[in-house]
N, C-alpha and C positions, 0 to 999 in steps of 0.2 A: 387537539390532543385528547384521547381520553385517559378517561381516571386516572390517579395521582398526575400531581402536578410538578413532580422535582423524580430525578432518576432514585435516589433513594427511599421515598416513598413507594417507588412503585416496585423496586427490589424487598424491604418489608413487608411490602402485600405478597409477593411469591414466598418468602422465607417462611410468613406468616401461614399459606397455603400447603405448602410442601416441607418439613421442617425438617424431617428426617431424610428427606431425598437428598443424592449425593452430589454436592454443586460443583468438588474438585477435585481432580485425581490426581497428585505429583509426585509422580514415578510409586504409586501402589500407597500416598496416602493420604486417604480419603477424608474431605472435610462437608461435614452435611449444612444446609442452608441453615440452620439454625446454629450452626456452628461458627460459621462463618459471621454470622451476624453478629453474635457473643464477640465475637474476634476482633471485628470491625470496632464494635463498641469501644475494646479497648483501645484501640489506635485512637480514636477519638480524643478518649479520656487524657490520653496520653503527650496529646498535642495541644488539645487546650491547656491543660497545665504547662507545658512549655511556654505558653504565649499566643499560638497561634488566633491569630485575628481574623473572624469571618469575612468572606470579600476579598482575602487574601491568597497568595497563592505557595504555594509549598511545596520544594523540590522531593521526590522517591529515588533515592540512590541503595537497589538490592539487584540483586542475581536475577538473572530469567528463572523464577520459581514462581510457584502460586502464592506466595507471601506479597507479589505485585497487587494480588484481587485487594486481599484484603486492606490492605494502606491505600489502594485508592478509595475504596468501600469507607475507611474512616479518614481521609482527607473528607472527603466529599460531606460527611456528617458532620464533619467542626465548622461548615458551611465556607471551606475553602478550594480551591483549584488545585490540580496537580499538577507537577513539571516534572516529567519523565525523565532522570539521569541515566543512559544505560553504561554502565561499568564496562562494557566494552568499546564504546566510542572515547579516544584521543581526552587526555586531560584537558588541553587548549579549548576543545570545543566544547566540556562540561563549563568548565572555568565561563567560555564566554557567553554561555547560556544563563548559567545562575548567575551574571551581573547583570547582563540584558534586562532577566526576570525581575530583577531583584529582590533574588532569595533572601532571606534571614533564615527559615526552620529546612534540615533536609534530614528527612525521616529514613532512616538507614544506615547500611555504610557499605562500601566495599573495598577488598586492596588496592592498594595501589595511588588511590583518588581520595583527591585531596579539596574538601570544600572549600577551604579557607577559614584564618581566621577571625572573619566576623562573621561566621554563622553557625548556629546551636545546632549542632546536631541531637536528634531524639532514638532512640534506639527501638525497632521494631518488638513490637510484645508478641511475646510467643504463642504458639496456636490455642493453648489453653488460659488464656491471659481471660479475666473474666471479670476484671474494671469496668464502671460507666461514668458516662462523664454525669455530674449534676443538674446538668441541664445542655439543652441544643440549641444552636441557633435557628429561628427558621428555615426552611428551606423554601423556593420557589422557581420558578421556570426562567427565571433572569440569574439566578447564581448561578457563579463559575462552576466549570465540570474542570478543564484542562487547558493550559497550552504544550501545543506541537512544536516543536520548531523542524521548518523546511529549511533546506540549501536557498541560498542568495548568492545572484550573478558577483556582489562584491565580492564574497568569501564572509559576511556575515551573516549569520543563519538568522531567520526570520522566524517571529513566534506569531502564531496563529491561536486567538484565543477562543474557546467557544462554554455557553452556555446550556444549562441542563435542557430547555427548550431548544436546543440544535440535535443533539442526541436523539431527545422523547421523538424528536419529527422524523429523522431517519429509521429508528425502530416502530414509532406508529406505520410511516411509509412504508416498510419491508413486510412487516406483519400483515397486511393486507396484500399480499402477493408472494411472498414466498412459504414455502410449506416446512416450519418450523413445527415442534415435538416438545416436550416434555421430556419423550423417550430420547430424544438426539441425543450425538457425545462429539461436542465440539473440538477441534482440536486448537490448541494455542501457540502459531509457530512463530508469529512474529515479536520483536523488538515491541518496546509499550513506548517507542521512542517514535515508531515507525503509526501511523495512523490507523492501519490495517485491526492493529491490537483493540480500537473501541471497538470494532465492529466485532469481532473475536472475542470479546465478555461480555457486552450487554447483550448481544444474541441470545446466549443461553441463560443468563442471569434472570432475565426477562421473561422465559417461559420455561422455567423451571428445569435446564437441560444439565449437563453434565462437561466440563472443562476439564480438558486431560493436557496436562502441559507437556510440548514437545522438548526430550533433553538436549541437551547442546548436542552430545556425540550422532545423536540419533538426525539434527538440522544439516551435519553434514557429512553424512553416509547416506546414500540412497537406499543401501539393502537395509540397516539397521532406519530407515524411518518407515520404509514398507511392511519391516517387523514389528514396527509401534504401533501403525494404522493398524495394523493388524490384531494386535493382542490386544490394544486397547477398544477397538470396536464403534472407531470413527466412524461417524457418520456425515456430519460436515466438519468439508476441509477448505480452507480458503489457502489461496495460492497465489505469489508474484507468478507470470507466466515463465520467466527466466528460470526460475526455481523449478518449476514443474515438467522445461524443456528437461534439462538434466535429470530428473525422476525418469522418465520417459525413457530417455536415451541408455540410462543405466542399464535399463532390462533387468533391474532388481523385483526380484519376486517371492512369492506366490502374489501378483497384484490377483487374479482372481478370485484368490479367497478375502479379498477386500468387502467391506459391508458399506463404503460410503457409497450415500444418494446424493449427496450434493456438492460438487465441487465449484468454486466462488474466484474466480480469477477477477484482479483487476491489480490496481498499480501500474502497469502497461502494455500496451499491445498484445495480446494476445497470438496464437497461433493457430488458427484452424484447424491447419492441414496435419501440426502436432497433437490435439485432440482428439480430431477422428481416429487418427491411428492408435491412439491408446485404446478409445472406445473400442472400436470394430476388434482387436485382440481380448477382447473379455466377453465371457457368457451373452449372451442377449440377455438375460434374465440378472445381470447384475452390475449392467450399465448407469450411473449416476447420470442427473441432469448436469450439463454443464453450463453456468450460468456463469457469463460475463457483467462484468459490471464498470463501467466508468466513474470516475469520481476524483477527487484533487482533496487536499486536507482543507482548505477555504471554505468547500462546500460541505463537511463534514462526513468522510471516509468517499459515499458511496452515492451517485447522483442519477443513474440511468440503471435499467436492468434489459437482460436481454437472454431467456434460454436458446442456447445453442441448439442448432437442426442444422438438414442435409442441407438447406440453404444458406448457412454460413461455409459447411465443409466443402459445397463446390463454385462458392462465388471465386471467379473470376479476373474482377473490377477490385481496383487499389481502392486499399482501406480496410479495415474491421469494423462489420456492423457491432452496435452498443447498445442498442433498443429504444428507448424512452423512459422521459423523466420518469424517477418516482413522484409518489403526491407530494413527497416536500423541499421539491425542489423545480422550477421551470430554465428550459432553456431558450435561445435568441441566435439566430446565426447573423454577424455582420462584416462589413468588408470593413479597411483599414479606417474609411472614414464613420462608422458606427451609424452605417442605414443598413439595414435590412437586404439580405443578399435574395437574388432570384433561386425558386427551388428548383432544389438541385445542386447548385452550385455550391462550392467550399467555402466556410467564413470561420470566422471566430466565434468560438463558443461563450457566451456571456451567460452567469449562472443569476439566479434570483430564487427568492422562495425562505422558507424557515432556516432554511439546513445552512445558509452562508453567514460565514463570521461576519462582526461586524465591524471588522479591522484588525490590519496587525497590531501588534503591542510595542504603541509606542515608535511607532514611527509612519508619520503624518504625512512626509513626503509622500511615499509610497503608498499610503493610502490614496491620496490625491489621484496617484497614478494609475494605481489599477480596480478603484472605483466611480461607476459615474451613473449620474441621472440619467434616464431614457425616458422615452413616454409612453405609455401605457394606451389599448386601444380606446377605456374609459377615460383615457384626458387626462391623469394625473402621470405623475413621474416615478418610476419604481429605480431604484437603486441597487444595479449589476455589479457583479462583477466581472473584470476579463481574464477570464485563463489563459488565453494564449496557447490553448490548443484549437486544431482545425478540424472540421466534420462537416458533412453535407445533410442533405435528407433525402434516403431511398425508398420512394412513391412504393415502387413493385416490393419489396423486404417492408415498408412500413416502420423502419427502423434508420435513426440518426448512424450516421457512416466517421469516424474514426478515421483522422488522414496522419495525427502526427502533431508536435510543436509549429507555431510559427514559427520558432528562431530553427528548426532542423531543417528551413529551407534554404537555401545558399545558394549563393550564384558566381561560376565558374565560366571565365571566358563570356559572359555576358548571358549564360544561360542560369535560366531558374531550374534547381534540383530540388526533388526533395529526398531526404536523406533516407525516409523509411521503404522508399518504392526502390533505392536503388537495392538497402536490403534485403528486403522481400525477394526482388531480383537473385539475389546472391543463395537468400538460402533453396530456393527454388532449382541452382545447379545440381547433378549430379556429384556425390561427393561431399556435399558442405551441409554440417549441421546445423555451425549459427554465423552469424554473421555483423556487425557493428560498424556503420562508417561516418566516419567525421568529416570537416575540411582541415586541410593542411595549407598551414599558412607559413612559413620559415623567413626569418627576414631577409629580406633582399630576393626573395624569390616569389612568381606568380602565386596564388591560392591554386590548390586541385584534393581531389580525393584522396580520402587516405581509407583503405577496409582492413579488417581484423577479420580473420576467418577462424574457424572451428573445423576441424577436417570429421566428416561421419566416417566409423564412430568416433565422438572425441577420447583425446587418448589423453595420458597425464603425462607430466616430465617434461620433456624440453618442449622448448617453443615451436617447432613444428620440423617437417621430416627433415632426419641427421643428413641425410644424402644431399646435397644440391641440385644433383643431378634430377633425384625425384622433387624436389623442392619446385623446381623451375618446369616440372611438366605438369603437375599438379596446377601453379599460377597459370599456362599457358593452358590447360582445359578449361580453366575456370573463366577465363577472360572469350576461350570462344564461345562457351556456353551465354554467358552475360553479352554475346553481340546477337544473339539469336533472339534479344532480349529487350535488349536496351539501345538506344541511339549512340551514336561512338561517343559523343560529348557526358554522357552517363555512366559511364565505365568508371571505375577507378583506378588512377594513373595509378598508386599506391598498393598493392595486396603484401600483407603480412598474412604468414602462415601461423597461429598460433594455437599454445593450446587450451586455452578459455578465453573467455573476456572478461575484462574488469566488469567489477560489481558496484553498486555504490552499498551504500553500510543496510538498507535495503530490501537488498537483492535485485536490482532492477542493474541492468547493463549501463555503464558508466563509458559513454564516449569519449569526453575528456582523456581518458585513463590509456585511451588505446596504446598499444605499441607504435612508435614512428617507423619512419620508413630505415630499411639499414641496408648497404651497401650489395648487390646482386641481383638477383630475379624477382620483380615486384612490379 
């Protein structure tokens, strides 16, 4: 890593650098790096005095505002962790996070949510608050930065904890290959819940850039956020790709008078064929790189890069190129029994390197499970982990291939499917914009597919077309298009006509969620 050794050290050295450059912009007001710092301080102040104990971790329960920068900025300085509450996920799931955690301090508040009471809450100090604490804990590259908590197959959410040294590696990583500004003006769309959001602060924090917070109304109107990128004078945008299909599809505009250079897709699959098309409608002279990125919260946000070219937009061959590791992370491809698969071929992706946590919080089973020794070509044993998603490696692209989860392959009638080729499949018809498909399992009955379709353009209101009559010609194109396509056994017995797909809290497409099957044309 170079220079400073802890994220807030090396955030002081930029403040310390640029003091009066503007580090936030929410909704027109402006907080400068030295501002922020002053600010930061007092969270600090403000939480040592409540108790808070370095090595500890400390739940942020505020609004999607820029008030998030700063209370993490002084969580992180009382030398503790933070545990993201967002006020719009479900009480149940706050609740079962801050006991998981377990909270005692949650710096904030919002309606509605209810910490509990055995825990202090501290009240966020206001922009002009200009407390310091008496003194700081150390800081070093082994203190906590955060826990995330991911979705768990039980229904309990998993916390994934990571230290300042997991961060410093992904932004040392990135720094050495992507083309980051001073001048940039990031934008912040995501949840601080959602992993996407480290990547979306420490970017600009890091080299002196500018954070312009996306407002709620603006996250879900396409024409009012093409208004924001716009006034605001985004430069990097990062994007779930489900998010950015519906950008796309909206035809919300002037996109041309857009100024972003770099758009940052990852969280899932991306869409090629939906990129190019945005691209090739914009100027030649004010097309952004578009740069994919894999990654899992384990590995901390972001694990592979890959700028998009004409050789993603006309591959052919199932899967999404991903590119190759950053420097602080290595990958492994293996078959179920954890050897080394032939190149070329599909395996499981096992992560190693700085950037990977070094367990969940607190729960041992599951570490067991999806960490394990391998051995290294030097003869000692390095410590993977398994994601559980699949990728090959494409000799000719020079670039790791993207197939999907393990668990989204399924087997119907004794065949193996995999769930993302059938939708690729789907959106690939005439007519369909997006597409989502599960297995259907109903007791007492065979397993078979089930799809959710999005008819092009998607429309809002009801579930799909009023008529039946057009309902059931619609499914009957759809079905002979997908045999032009697919082998009969890959079809989906199932087609709902609907008009989105579920999300999860996200953005990313929520199988689970699909509509089932209902009595008629399907």
């Amino acid at each position: 890593m170079t220079g400073p050794t802890s994220l807030i050290s090396r955030f002081e050295r930029q403040a310390g650098s640029t003091p009066h450059a503007v580090a936030l912009d929410d909704d027109g007001r402006l907080t400068t790096y030295a501002q922020l710092d002053q600010w930061s301080d007092a969270v600090c102040a403000d939480l040592l005095a409540a108790g808070a104990v370095p090595g500890g971790l400390i739940g942020i329960l505020l609004p999607r505002d820029s008030r998030w920068i700063a209370a993490i900025l002084g969580v992180l300085k009382a030398g503790c962790g933070y545990v993201p509450l967002d006020p719009l996920y479900p009480q149940a799931r706050l609740s079962m996070v801050m006991e998981d955690a377990g909270l005692t301090l949650i710096l904030g508040d919002a309606p509605g949510i209810d910490p509990g009471p055995d825990r202090r809450r501290v009240d966020m100090p206001s922009a002009d608050a200009r407390s310091r604490p008496a003194s700081r804990p150390p800081l070093g590259v082994d203190s906590p930065a955060y826990v995330i908590y991911t979705s768990g197959s039980s229904g309990r959410p998993k916390g994934v904890p990571m230290q300042h040294r997991q961060v410093l590696g992904l932004m040392d990583a990135v720094s050495e290959c992507m083309r980051f500004a001073p001048t940039d003006v990031w934008s912040l769309f995501h949840s601080f819940a959602f992993d996407f959001s480290v990547f979306e602060m420490w970017g600009p924090l890091l080299t002196g850039a500018r954070i312009v917070t996306v407002p709620q109304a603006a996250r879900l109107d396409p024409a009012r956020f093409v208004e924001f990128l716009r006034d605001s004078g985004v430069t990097v945008l990062s994007m779930v790709p489900t998010v950015f299909r519906h950008l796309v599809a909206s035809g919300a505009g002037p996109q041309d008078e857009l100024v972003v250079q770099q758009v940052i897709f990852a969280g899932e699959a991306v869409d090629p064929g939906c990129v190019a098309g945005w691209l090739s409608a914009l100027p030649p002279g004010r097309r952004p790189a578009a740069l994919n990125m894999y990654g899992i919260t384990e590995g901390t946000v972001h694990s592979t890069l890959r700028e998009m070219t004409s050789v993603d937009f006309t591959r052919t061959e199932p899967g999404t190129l991903i590119g190759t590791p950053l420097a602080h992370s290595r990958m492994r491809l293996v078959d179920q029994d954890l050897r080394p698969v032939e190149k070329g071929e599909p395996g499981e992706i096992l992560l190693d390197g700085v950037g990977v946590t070094d367990g969940y919080l607190g729960r041992p089973e599951l570490n067991r499970e999806r960490f394990v020794d391998l051995p290294s070509p030097d003869g000692s044993t390095t410590r993977c982990f398994r994601t559980g998603d699949l990728a090959s490696w494409d000799e000719d692209a020079g670039s790791y291939v993207y197939h999907g989860r393990i668990d989204d392959q399924v087997k119907v009638n004794g065949h193996r499917i995999e769930l993302g080729e059938v939708e690729a499949s789907l959106r690939a018809c005439p007519g369909v914009f997006d597409a989502a498909v599960a297995l259907h399992s109903p007791p007492g009955a065979a397993p078979s597919l089930l799809a959710n379709v999005v008819a092009e353009p998607p429309t809002a209101g009801a579930a799909g077309p009023a008529d039946p009559a057009a309902s059931s010609r619609a499914v009957r194109d759809i079905r002979k298009a997908l045999a032009t396509r697919l082998p009969r056994y890959m079809i989906p017995q199932h087609i709902q006509l609907v008009s989105s797909l579920p999300r999860t809290e996200s953005g990313k497409t929520s199988r689970s969620g699909l509509v089932p099957p209902t009595p008629g044309p399907s």
